[in-house]
C-alpha positions in Angstrom: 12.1 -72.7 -31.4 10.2 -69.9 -33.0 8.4 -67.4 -31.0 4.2 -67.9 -30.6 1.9 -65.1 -31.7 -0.5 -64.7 -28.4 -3.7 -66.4 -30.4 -1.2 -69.2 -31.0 -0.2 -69.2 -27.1 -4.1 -69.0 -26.1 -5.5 -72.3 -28.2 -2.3 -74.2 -26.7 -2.9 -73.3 -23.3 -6.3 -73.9 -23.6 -5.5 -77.3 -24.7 -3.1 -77.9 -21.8 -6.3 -76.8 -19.5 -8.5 -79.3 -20.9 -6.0 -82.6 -21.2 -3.3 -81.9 -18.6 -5.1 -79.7 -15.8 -1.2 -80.4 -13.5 0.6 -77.8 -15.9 -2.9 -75.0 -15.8 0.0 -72.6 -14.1 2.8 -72.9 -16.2 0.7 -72.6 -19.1 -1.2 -69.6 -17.6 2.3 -68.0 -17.1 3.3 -68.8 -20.7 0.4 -66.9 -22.1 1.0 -63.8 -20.1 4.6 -63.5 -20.6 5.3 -61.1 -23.3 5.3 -61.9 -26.9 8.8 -60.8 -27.6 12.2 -58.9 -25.5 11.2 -55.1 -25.3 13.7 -53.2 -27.5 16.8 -51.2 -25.4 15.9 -47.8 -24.5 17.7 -45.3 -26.7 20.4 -43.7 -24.5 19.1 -40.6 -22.9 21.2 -37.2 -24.3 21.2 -34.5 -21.5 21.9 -30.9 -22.8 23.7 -28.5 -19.9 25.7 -25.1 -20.2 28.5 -24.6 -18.2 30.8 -21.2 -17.5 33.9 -21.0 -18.8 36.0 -17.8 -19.0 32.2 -15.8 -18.5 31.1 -17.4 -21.6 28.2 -20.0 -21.2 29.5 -22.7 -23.7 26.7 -25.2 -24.4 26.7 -28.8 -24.9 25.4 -32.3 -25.3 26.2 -35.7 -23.1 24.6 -39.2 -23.3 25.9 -42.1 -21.2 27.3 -43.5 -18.2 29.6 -41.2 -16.0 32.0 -42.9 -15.6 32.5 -44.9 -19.0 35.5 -43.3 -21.5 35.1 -40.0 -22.7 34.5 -39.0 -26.3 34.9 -35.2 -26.9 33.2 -34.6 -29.9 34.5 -31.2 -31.5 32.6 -29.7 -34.7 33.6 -28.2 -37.8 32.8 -24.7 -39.4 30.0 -23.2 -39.3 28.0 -25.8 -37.6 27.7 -26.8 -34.1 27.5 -29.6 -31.6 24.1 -30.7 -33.6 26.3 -32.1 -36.0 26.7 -34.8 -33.8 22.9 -35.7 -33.4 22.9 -39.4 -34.7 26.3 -40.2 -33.8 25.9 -39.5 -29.9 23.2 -41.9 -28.9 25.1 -44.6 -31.1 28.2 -44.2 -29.1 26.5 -43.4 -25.8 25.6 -47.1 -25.3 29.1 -47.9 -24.2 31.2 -44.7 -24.2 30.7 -40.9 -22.0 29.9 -38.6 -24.9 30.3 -35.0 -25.0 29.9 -32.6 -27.9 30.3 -28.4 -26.5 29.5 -25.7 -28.7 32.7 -23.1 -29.7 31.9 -19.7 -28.3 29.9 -17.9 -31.3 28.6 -21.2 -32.2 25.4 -23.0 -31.8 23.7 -21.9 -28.5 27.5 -21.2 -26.8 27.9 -17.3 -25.8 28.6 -15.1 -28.8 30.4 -12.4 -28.4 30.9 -10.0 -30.6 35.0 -9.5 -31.9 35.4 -6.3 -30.1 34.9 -8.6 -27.0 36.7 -11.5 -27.9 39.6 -12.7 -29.8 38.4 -15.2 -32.3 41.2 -17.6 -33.2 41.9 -21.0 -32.7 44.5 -20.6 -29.9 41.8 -19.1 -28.1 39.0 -21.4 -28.9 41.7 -23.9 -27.6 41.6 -22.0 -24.3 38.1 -22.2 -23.9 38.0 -26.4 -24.6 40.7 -26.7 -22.4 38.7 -24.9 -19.6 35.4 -26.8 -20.6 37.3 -30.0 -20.0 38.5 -28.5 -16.7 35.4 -27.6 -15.9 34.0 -31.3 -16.3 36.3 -33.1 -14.6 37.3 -34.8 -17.9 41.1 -36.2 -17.2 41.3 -38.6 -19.9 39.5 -38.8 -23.5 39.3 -39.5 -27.1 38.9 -36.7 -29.3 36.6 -37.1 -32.3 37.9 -33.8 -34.7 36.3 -32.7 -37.9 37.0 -29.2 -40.3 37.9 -27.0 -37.4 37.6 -29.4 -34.7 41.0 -30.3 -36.1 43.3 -27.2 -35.1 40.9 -26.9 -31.3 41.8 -30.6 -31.0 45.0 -30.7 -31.9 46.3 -27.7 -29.6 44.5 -30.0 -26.7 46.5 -32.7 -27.5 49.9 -31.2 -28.0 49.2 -29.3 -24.6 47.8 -32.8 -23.0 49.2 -35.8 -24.5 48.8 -37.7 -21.4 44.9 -37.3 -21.4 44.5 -38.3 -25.2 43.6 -41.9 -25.2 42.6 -42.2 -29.0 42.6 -39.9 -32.0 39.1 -40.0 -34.3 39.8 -37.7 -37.3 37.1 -36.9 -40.1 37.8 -33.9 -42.6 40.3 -32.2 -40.6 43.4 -31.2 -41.9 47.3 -31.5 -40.3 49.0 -31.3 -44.0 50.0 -28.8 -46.6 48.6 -31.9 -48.8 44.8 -31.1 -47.7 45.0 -27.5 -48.5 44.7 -27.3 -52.3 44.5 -24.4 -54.4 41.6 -24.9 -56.5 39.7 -25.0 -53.2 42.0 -22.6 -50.8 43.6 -20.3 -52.9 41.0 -17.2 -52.4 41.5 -18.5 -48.6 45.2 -18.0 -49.0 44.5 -14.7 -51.3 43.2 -13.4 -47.8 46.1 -14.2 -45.6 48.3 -12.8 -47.7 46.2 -9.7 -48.2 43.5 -9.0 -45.5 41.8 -5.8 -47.0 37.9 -5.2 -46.9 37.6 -6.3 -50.6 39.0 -9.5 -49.8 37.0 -10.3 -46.4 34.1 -9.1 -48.4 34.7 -11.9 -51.5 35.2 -14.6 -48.2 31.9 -14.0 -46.6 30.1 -14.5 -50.2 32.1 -17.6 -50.9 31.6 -18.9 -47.7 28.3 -17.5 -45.7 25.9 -17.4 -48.5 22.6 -19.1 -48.1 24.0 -21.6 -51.4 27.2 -22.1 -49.8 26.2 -23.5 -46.3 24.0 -25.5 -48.4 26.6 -26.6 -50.8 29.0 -27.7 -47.6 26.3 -30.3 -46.8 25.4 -31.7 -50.5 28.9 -31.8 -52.2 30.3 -35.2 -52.9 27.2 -36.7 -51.9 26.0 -39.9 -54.0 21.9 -38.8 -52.6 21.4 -35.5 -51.4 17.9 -36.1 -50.1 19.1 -38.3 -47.7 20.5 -35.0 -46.2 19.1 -32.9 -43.3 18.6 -29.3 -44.3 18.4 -28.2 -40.6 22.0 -28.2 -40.5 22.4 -25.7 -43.0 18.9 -23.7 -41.9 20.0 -23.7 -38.5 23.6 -22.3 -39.6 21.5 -19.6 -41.8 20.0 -18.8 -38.6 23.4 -18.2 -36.9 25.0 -16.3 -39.0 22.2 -13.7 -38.8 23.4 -12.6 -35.2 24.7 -9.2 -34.8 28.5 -10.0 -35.6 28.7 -13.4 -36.3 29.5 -13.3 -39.8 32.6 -11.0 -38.6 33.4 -13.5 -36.2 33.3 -16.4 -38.5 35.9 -14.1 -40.8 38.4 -13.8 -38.5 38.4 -17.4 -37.5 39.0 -18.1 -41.6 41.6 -15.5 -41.3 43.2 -17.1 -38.2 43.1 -20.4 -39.9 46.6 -19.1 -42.0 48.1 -19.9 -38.0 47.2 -23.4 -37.8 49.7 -24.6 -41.2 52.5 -23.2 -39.2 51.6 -25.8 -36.2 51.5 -28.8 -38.6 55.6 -29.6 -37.6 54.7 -29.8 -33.8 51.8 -31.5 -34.5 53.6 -34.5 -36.7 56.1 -34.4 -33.9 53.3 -34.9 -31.2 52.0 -37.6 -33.4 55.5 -39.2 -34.0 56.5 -39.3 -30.0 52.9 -40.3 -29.0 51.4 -42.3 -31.7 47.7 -42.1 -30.2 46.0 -44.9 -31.4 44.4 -43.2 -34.6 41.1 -43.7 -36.9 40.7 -41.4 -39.9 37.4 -41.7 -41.3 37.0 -39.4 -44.4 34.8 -38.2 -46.5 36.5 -38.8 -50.2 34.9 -36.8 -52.3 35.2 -33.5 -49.9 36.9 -30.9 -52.3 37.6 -28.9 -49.2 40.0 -31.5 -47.8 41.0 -33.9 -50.1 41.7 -37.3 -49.7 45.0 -36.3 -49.9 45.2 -34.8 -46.4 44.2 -38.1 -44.9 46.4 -40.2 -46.7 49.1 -38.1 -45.2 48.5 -39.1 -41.6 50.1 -42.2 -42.5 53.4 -40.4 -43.0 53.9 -39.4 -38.9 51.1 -42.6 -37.6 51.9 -45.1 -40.4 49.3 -47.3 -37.7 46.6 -45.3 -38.2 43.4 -47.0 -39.5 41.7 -45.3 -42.5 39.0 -45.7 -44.0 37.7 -43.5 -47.4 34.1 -42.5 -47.4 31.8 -42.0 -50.6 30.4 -39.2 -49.1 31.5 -35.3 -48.7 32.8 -32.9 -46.4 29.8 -33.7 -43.3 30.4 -37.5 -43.9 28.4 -37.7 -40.6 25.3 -36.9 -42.6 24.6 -39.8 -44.7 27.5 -41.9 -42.5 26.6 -41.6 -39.2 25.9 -45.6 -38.8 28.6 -46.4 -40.8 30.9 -44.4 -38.5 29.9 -45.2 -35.5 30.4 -48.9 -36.1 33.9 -48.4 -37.0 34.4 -46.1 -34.0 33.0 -48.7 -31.9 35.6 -51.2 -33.0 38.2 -49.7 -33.3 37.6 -47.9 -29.6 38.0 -51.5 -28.5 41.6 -51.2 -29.0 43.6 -50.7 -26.3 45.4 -47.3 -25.6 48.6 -46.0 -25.1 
């Protein structure tokens, strides 16, 4: 039956009144019930800081306490605001959590000479936020860097991954190529001033961050600039940039993981989604296609979109994590 507009309700209850005075009070209640169901609040998103290690590491939650845990882990040089839209998606059904690495978005940022920046270490500090939090059991979403912080987690803790969500983040040789990585490599092989100095221009200008964003995207105005304005805005902290360098540097220790990470994959198989951005010159297709080799299981699903596939994705991805969440774990 379709719904009444309220003028529509008013002349039929005023008919009722005047020809059938016994049903006045159902009518009356009719009139003053609403027109139509009140939309669903939008899940609330609560924004904390917590100390780990004497670093305050920053991040965002949404949903019920004790619903399963996504850990949301970023990708370079952005922050847990990469994870804006997808959060309140997910936060209907699912606990979601996305911390900030130290020297990223509004985590501590200390300078080099007071911390080791590298990915075992960033590792440390997750696996201490998780401590901290009480979080025993989880998914881990993983994107760019997210990739080598998630991974370490789940190598150390297999037992507490309940699903893998991969997007842009690399385990294979096949996602490094060299028309994108080879000044990268050029680095690791050779980490003199010169070449740090070429990296930061390559990969901290004001074009560059931007370019991260717009690259293999089909409509670049449907693209937030404060991701890249806010990441601007980063980088100009004392030491950042330097930071930033030797986590690019560090990157070189990550490829000689990759075997224990296929293994952890092979003896585990976590259920697995990879949703990837396809045109991302960064990482290739290629590098998700190879999941398949060690978690032949896996679900994938190729992306028109670029590197930040959450940018113009974000609906699209959450409605495949949703389903695919639905699966049972191991």
């Amino acid at each position: 039956m379709p719904r009444l507009s309220r003028r529509h309700r008013l002349f039929l209850t005023l008919a009722i009144l005047t020809t059938s005075p016994a049903l006045a009070p159902a009518a009356m209640a009719a009139m003053a019930a609403p027109s139509a169901t009140p939309a669903a609040a939008a899940p609330e998103v609560r924004y904390a800081t917590v100390k780990v290690d004497g670093l305050d590491i920053f991040y965002r939650e949404a949903g019920p306490k004790d619903a399963p845990v996504i850990l949301l882990l970023h990708g370079f040089p952005a922050s847990s605001f990469m994870y804006r839209d997808l959060i309140p998606a997910l936060a209907t059904r699912y606990r979601v959590i996305a911390p900030d690495y130290p020297g990223f978005g509004y985590s501590s940022a200390p300078p080099p000479a007071d911390f080791t920046y590298s990915f075992d270490r960033l590792a440390d500090v997750m696996d201490g936020f998780t401590a901290k939090l009480g979080l025993t059991r989880y998914a881990l979403y993983m994107q760019d860097f997210g990739g080598p912080v998630g991974f370490r987690l789940a190598s150390r803790h297999p037992d507490r991954v309940s699903h893998l969500i991969v997007q842009n983040a690399n385990a294979y040789d096949e996602g490094l190529p060299d028309s994108f990585w080879a000044p990268v490599r050029g680095l690791w092989a050779t980490p003199s001033a010169e070449n740090f100095g070429r990296i930061r221009d390559a990969a901290m200008s004001d074009a560059a961050l931007e370019w991260n964003y717009t690259h293999g995207v089909r409509d670049p105005s449907r693209i937030n600039p404060d991701s890249w304005m806010l990441q601007r805005a980063q980088l100009a902290r004392p030491g950042n940039q330097d930071a930033m360098l030797a986590l690019l540097y560090d990157y070189r220790t990550n490829l000689a993981q990759y075997p224990g990470w296929h293994r952890y994959f092979r003896d585990h198989r976590p259920p697995t989604l990879i949703v990837w951005g396809q045109n991302d010159v960064i990482f290739p297709a290629a590098g998700a296609r190879a999941y398949l080799t060690d978690l032949p299981d896996a679900e994938l699903h190729l992306l028109d979109t670029g590197h930040f596939a959450l940018e113009d994705k974000a609906g699209e991805i959450g409605a495949l994590i949703a389903r695919f969440m639905a699966r049972p774990a191991r």
